[in-house]
Structures are given as structure tokens and as C-alpha cells.
mmCIF file as gemmi writes it, N, C-alpha and C atoms, coordinates in Angstrom:
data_model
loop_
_atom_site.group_PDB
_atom_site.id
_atom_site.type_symbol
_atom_site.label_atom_id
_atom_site.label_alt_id
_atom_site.label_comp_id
_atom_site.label_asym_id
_atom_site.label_entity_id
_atom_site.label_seq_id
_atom_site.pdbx_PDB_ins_code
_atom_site.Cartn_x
_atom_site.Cartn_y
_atom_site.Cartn_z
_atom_site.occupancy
_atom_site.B_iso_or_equiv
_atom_site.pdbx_formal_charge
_atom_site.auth_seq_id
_atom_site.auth_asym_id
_atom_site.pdbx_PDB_model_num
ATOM 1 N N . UNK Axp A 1 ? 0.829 -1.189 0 1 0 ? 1 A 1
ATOM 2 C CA . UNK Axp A 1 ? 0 0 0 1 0 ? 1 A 1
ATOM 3 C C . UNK Axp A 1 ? 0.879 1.261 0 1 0 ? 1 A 1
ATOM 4 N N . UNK Axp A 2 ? 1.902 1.354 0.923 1 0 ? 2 A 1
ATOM 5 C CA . UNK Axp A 2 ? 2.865 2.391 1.014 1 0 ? 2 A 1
ATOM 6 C C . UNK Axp A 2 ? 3.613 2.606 -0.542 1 0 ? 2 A 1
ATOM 7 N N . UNK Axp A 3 ? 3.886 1.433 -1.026 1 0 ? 3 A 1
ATOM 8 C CA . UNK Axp A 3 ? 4.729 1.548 -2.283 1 0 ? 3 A 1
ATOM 9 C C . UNK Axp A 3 ? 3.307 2.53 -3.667 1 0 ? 3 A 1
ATOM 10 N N . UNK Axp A 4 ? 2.736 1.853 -3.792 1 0 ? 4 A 1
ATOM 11 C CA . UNK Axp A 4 ? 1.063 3.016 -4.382 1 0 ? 4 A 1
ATOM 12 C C . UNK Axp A 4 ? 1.026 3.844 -4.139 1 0 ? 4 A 1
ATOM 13 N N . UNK Axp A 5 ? 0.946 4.373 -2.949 1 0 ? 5 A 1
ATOM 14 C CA . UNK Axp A 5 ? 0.843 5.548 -2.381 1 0 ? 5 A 1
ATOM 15 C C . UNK Axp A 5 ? 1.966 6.631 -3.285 1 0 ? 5 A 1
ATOM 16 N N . UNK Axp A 6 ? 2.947 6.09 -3.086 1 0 ? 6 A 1
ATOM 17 C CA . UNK Axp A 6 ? 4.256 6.511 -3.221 1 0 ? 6 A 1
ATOM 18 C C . UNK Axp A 6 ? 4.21 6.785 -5.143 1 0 ? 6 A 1
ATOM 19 N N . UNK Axp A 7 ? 4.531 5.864 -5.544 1 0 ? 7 A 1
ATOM 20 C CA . UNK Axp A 7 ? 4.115 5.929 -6.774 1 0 ? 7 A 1
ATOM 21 C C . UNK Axp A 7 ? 3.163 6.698 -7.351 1 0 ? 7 A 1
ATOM 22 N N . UNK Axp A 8 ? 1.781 6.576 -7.071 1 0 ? 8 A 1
ATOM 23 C CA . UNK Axp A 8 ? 0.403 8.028 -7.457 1 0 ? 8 A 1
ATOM 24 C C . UNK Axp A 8 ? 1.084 9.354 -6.984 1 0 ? 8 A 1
ATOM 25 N N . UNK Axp A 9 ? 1.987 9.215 -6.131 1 0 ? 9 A 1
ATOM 26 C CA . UNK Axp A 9 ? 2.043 10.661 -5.67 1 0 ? 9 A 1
ATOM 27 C C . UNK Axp A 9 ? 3.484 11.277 -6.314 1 0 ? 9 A 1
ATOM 28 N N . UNK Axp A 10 ? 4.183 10.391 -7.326 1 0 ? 10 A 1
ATOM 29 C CA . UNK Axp A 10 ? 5.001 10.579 -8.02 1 0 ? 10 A 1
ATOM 30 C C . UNK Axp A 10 ? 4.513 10.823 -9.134 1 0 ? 10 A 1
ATOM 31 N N . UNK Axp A 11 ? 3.886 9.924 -9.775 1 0 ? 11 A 1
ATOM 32 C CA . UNK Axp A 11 ? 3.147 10.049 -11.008 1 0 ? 11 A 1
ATOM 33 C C . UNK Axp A 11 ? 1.822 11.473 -10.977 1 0 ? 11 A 1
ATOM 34 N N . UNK Axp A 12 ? 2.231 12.039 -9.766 1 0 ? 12 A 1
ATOM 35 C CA . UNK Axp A 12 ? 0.898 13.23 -10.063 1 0 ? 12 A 1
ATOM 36 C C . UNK Axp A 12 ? -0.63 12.744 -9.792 1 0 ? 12 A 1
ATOM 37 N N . UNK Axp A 13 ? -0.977 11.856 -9.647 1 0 ? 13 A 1
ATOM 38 C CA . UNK Axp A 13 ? -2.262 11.119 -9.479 1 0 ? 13 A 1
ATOM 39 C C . UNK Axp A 13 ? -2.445 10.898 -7.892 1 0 ? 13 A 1
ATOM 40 N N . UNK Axp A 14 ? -2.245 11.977 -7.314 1 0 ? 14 A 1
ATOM 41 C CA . UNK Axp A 14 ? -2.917 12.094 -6.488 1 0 ? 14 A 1
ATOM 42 C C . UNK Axp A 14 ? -2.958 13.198 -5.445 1 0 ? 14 A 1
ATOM 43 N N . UNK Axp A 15 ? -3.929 14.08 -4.787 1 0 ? 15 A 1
ATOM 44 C CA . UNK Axp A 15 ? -3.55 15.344 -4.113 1 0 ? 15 A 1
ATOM 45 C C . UNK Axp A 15 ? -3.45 14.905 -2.839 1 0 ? 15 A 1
ATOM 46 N N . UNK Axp A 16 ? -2.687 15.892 -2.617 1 0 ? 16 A 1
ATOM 47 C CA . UNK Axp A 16 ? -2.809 15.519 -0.454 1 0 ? 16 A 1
ATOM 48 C C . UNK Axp A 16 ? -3.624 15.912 -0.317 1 0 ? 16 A 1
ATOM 49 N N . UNK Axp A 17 ? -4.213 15.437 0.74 1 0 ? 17 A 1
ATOM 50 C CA . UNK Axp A 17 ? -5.88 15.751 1.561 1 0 ? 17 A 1
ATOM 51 C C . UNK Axp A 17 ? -5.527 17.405 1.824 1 0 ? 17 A 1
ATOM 52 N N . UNK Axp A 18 ? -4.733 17.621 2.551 1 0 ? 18 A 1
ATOM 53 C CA . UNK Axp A 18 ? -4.382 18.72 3.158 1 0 ? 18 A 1
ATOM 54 C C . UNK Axp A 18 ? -4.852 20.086 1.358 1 0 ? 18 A 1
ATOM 55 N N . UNK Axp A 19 ? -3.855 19.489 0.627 1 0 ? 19 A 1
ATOM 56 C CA . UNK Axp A 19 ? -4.044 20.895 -0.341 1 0 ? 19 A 1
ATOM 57 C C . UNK Axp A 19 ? -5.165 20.728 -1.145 1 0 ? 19 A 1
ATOM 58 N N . UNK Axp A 20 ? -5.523 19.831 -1.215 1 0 ? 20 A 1
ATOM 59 C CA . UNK Axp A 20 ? -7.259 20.146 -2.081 1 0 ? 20 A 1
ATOM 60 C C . UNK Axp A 20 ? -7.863 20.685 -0.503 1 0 ? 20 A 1
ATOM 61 N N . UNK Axp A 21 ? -7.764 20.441 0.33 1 0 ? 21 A 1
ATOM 62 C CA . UNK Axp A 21 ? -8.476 20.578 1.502 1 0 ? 21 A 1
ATOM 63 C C . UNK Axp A 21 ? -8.581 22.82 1.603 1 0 ? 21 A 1
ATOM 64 N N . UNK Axp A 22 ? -7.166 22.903 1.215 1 0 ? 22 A 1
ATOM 65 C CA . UNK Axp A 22 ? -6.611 24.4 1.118 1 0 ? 22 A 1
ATOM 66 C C . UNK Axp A 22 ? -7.087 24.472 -0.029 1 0 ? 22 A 1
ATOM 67 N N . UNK Axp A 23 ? -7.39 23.978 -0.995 1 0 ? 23 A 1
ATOM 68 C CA . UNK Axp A 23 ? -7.909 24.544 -2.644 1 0 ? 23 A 1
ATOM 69 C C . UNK Axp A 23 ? -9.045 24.744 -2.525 1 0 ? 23 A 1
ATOM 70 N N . UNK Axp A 24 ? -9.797 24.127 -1.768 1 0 ? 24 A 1
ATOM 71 C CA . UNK Axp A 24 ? -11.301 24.337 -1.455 1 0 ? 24 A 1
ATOM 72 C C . UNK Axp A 24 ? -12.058 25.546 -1.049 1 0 ? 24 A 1
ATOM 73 N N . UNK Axp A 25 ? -11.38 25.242 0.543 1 0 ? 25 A 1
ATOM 74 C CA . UNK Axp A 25 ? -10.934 27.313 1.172 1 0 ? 25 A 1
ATOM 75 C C . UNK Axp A 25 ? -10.548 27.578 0.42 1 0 ? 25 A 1
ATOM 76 N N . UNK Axp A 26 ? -9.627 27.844 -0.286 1 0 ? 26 A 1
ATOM 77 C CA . UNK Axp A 26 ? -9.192 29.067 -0.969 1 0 ? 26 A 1
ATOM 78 C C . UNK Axp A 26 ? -10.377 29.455 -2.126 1 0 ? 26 A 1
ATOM 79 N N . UNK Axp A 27 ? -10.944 28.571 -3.137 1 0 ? 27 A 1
ATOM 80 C CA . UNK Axp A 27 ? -11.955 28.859 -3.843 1 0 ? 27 A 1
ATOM 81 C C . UNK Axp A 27 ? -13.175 29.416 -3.398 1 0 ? 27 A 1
ATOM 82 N N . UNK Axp A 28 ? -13.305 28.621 -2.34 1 0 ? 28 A 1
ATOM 83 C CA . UNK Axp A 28 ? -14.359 29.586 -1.949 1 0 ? 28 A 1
ATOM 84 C C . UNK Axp A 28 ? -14.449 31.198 -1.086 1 0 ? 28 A 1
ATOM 85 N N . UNK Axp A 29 ? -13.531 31.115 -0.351 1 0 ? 29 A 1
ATOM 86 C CA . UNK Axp A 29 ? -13.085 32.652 -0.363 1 0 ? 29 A 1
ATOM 87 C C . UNK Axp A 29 ? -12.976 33.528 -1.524 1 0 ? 29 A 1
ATOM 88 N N . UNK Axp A 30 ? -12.451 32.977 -2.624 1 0 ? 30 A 1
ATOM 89 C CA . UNK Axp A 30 ? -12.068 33.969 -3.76 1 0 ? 30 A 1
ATOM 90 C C . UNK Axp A 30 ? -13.431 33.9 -4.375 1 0 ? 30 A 1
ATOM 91 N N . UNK Axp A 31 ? -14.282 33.045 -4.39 1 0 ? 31 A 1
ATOM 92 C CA . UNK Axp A 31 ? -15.808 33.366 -5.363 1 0 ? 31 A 1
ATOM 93 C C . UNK Axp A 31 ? -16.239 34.182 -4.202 1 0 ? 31 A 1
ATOM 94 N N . UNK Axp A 32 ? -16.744 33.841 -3.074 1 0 ? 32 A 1
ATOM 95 C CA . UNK Axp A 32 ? -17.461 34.648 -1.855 1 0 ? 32 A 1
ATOM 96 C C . UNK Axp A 32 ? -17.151 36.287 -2.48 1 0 ? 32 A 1
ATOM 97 N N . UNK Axp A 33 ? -15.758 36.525 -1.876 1 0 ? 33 A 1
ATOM 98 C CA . UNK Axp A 33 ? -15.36 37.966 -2.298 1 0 ? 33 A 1
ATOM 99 C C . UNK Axp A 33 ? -15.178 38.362 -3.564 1 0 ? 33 A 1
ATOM 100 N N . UNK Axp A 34 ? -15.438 37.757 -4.924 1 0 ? 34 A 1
ATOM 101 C CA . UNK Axp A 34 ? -15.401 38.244 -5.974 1 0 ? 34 A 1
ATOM 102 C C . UNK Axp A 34 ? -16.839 38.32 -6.221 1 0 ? 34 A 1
ATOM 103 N N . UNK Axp A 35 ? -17.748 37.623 -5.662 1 0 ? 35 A 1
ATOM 104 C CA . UNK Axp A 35 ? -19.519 37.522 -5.628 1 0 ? 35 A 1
ATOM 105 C C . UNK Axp A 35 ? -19.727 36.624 -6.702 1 0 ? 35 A 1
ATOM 106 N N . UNK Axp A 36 ? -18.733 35.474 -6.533 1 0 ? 36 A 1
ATOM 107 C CA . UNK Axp A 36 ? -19.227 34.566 -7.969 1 0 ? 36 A 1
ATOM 108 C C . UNK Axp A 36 ? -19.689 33.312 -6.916 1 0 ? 36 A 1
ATOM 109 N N . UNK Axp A 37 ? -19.875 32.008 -7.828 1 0 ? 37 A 1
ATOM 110 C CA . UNK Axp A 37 ? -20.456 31.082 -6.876 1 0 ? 37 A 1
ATOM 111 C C . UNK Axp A 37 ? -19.75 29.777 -6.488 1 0 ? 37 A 1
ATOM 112 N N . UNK Axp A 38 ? -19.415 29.773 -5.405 1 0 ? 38 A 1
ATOM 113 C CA . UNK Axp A 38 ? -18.79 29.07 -4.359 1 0 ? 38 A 1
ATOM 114 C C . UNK Axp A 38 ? -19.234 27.339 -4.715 1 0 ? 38 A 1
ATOM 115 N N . UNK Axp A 39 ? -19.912 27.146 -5.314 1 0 ? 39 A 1
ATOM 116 C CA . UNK Axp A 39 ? -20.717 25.907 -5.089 1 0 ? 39 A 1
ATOM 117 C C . UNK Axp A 39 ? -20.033 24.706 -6.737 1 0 ? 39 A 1
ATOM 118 N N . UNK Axp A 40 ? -18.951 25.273 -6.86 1 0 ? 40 A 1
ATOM 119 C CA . UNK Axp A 40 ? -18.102 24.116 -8.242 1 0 ? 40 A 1
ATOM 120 C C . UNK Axp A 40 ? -17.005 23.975 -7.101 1 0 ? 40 A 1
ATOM 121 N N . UNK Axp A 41 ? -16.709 24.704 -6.06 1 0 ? 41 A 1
ATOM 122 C CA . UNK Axp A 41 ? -15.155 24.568 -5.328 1 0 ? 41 A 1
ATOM 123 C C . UNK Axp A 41 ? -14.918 23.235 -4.79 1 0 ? 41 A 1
ATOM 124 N N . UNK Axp A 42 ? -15.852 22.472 -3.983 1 0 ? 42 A 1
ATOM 125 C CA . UNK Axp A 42 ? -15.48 21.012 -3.974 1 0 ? 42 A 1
ATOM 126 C C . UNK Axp A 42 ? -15.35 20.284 -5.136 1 0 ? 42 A 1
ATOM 127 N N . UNK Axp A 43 ? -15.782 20.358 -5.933 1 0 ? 43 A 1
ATOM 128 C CA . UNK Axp A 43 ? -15.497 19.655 -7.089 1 0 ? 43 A 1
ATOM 129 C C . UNK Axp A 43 ? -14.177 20.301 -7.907 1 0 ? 43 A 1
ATOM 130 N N . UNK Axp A 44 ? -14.109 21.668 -7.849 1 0 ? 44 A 1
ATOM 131 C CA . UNK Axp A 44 ? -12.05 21.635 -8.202 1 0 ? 44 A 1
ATOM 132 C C . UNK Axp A 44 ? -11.188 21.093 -7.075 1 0 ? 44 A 1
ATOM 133 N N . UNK Axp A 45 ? -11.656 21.284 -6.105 1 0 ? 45 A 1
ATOM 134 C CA . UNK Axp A 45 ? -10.351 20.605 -5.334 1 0 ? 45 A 1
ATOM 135 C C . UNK Axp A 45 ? -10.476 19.043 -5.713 1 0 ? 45 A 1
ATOM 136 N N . UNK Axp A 46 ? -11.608 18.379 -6.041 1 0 ? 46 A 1
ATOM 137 C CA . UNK Axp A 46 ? -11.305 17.013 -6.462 1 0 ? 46 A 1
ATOM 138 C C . UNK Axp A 46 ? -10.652 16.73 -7.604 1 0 ? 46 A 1
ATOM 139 N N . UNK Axp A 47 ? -10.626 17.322 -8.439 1 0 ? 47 A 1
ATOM 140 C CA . UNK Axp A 47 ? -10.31 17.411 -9.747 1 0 ? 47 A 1
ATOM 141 C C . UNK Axp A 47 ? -8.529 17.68 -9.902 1 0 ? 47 A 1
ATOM 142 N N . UNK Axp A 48 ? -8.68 18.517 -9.008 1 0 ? 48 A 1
ATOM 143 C CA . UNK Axp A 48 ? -6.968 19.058 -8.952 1 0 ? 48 A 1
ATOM 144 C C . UNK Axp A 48 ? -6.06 18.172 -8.413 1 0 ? 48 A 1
ATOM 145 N N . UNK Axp A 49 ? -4.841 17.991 -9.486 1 0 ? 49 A 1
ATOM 146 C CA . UNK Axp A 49 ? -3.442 17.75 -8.596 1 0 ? 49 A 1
ATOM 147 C C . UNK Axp A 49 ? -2.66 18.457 -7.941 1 0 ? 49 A 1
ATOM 148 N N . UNK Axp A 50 ? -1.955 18.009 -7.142 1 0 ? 50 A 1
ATOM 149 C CA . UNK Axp A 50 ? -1.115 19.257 -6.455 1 0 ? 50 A 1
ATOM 150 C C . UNK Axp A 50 ? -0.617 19.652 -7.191 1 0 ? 50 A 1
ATOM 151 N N . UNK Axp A 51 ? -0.104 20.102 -8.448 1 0 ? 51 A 1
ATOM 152 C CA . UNK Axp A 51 ? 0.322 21.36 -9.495 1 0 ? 51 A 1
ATOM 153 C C . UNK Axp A 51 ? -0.541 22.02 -9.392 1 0 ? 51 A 1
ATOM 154 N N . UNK Axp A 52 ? -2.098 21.44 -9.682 1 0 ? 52 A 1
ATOM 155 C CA . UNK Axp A 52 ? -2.896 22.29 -10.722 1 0 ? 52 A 1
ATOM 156 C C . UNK Axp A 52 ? -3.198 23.126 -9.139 1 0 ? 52 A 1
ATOM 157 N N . UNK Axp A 53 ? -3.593 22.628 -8.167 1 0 ? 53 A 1
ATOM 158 C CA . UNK Axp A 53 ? -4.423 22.95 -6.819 1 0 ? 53 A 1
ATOM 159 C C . UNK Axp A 53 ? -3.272 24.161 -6.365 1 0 ? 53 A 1
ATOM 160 N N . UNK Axp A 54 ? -1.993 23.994 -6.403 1 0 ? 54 A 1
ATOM 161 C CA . UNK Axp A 54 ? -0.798 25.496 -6.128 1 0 ? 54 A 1
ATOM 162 C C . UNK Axp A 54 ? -0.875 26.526 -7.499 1 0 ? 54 A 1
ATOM 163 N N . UNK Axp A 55 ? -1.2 26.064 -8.5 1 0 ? 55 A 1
ATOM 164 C CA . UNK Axp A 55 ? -1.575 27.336 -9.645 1 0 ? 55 A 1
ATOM 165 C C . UNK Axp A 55 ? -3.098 27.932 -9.54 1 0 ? 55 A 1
ATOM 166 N N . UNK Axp A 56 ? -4.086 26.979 -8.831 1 0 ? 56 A 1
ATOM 167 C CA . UNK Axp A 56 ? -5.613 27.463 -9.001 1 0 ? 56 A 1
ATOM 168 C C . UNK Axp A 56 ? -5.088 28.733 -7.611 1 0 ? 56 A 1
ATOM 169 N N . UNK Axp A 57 ? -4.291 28.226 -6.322 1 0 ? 57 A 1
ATOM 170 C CA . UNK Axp A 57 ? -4.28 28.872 -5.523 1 0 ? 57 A 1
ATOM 171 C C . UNK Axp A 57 ? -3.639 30.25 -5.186 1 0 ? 57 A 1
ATOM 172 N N . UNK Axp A 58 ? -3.15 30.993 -6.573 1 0 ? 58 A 1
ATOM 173 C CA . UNK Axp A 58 ? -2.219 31.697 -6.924 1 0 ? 58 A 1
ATOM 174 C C . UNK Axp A 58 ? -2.947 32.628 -7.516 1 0 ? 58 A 1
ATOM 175 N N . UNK Axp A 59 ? -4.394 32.467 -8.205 1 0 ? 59 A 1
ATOM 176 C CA . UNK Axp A 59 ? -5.062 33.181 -7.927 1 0 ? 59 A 1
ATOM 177 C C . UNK Axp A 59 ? -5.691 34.597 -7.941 1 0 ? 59 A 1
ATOM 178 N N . UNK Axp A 60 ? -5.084 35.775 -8.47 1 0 ? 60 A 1
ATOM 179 C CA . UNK Axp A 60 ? -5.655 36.663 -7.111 1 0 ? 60 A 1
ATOM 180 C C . UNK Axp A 60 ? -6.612 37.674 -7.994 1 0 ? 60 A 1
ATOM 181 N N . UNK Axp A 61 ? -6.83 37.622 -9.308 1 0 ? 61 A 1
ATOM 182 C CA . UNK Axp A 61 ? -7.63 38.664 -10.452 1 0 ? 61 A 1
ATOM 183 C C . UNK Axp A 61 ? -8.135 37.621 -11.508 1 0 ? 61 A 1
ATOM 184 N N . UNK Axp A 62 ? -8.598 38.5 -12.138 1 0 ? 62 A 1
ATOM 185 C CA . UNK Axp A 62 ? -9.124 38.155 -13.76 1 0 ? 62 A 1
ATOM 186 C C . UNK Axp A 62 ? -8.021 37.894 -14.503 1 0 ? 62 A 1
ATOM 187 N N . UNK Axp A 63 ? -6.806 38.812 -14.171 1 0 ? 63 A 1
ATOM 188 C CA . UNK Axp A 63 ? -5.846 38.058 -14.924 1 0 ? 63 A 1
ATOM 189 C C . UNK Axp A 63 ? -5.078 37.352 -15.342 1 0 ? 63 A 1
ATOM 190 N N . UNK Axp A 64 ? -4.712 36.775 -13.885 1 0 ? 64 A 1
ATOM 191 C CA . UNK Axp A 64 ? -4.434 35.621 -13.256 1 0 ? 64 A 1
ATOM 192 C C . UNK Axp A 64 ? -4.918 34.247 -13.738 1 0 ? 64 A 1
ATOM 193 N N . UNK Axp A 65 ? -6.124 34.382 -13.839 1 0 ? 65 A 1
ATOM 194 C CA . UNK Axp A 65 ? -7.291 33.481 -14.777 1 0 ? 65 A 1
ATOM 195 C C . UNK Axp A 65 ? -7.181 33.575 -15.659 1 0 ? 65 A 1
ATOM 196 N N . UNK Axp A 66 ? -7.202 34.416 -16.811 1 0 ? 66 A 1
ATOM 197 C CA . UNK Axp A 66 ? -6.636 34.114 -17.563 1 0 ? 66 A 1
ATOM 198 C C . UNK Axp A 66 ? -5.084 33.15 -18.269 1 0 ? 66 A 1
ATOM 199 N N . UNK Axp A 67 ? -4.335 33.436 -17.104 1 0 ? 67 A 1
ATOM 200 C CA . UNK Axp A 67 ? -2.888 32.796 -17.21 1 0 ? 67 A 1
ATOM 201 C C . UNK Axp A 67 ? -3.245 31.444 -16.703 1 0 ? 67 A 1
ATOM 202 N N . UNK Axp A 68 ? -4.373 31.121 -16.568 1 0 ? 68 A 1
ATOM 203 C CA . UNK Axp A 68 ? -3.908 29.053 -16.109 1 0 ? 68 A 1
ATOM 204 C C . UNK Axp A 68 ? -3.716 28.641 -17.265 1 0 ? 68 A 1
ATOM 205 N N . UNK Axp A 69 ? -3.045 27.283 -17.104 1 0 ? 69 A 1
ATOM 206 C CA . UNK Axp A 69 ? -3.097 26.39 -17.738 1 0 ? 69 A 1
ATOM 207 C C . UNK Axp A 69 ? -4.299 25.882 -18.518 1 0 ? 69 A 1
ATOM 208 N N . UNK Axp A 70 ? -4.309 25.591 -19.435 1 0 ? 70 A 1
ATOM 209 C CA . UNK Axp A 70 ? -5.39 24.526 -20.385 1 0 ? 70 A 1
ATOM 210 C C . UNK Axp A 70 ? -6.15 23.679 -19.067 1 0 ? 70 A 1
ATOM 211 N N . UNK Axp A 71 ? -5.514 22.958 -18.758 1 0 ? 71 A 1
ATOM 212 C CA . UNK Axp A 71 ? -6.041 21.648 -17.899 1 0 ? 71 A 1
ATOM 213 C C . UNK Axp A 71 ? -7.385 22.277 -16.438 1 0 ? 71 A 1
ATOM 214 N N . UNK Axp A 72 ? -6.478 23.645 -16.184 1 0 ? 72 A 1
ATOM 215 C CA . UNK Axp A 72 ? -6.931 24.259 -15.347 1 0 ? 72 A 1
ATOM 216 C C . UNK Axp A 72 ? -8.091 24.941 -15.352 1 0 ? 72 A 1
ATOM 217 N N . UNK Axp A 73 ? -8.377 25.69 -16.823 1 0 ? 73 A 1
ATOM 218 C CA . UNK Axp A 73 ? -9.32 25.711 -17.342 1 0 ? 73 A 1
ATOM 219 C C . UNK Axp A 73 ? -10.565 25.326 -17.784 1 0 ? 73 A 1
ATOM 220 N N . UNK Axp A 74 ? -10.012 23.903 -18.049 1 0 ? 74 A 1
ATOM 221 C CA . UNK Axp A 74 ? -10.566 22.843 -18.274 1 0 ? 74 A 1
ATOM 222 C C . UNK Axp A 74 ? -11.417 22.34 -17.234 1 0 ? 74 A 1
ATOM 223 N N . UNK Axp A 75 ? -10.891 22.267 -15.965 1 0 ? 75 A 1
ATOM 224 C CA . UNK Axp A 75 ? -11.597 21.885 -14.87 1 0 ? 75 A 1
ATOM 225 C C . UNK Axp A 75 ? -12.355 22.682 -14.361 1 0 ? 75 A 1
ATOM 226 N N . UNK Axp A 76 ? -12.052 24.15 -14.476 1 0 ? 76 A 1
ATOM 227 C CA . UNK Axp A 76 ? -12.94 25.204 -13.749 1 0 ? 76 A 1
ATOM 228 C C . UNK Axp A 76 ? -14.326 25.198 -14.534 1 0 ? 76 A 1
ATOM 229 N N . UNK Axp A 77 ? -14.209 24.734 -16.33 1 0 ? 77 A 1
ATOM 230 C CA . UNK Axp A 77 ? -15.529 24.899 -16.747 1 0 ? 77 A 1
ATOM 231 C C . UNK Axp A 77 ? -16.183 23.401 -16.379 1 0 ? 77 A 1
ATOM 232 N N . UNK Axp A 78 ? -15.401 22.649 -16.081 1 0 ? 78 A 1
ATOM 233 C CA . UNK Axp A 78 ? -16.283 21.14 -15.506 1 0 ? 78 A 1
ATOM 234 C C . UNK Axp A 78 ? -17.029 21.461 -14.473 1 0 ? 78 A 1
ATOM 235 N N . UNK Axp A 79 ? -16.417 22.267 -13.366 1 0 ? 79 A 1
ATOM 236 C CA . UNK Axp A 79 ? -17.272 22.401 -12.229 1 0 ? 79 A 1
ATOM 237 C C . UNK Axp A 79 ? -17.815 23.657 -12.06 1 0 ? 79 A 1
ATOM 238 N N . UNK Axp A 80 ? -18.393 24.661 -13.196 1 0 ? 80 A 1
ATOM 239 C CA . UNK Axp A 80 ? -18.826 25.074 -13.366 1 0 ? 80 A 1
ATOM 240 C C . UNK Axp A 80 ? -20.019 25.347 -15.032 1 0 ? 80 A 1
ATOM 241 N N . UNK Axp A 81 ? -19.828 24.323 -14.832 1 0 ? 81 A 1
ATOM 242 C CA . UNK Axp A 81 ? -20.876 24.047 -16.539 1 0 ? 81 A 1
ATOM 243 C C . UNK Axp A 81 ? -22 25.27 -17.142 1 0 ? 81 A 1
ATOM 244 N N . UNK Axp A 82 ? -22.48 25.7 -16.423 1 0 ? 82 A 1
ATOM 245 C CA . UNK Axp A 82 ? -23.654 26.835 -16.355 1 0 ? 82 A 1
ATOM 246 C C . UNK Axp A 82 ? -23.158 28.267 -16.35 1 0 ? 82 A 1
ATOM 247 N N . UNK Axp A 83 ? -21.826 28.452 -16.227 1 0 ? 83 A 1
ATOM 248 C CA . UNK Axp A 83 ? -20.583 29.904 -15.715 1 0 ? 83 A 1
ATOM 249 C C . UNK Axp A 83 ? -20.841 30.291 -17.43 1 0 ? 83 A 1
């Protein structure tokens, strides 16, 4: 089990509890105070690897958003389908 562990978390396939846990808070703070809607943020922190979950958390404008990644993008319109 330890050796899996080890491996997914090499291979990127998998987030620590802890930083999707912080990607979560953090999304939803940033929709709260931007007045957008809070309610796709559990579903990016599931979605996210720890790359994507330290670039979603970086954050801080429109323009910023603009600068993610493809993938990142990608996920924000998954858990937000209706945006």
C-alpha cells in the first residue's frame, strides 16, 4: 500500500488531503469575495493535482485566470458548466 501511495504521488495522481483541503478554502473565499459562486469549489479541489491545486491557488484577479493552464481551465468549466 505504502509503495502506491508513493508511486500516485510521483506520477501526479494524487492530491494531499491537506491541499485540495486548502484549494477548497481558498476557492471559496475567492468566489465569496469576488460575488461569484462558491458551489463548483469542492469539485475543483477534487479534480486538482497538487500542481494544478498550487496554480488554481495563486489566484488573485481576472488576470491571473486568464494565465492558467489549459487543464486548469478545463476543470474550472467542468465544475462550473452553467458559468
Amino acid at each position: 500500500m505504502k509503495k502506491m501511495l508513493i508511486a500516485m504521488s510521483v506520477l501526479g495522481l494524487a492530491v494531499s488531503p491537506t491541499l485540495a483541503g486548502d484549494l477548497e478554502e481558498y476557492c471559496v473565499g475567492y468566489t465569496t469575495e469576488s460575488g461569484g459562486d462558491p458551489s463548483g469549489c469542492s469539485c475543483l479541489a477534487d479534480a486538482a493535482d497538487d500542481a494544478m491545486a498550487e496554480e488554481l491557488m495563486g489566484v488573485e484577479s481576472e488576470a491571473d485566470m486568464e494565465m492558467l493552464s489549459d487543464a486548469s481551465k478545463e476543470a474550472i468549466a467542468a465544475c462550473w458548466p452553467d458559468a
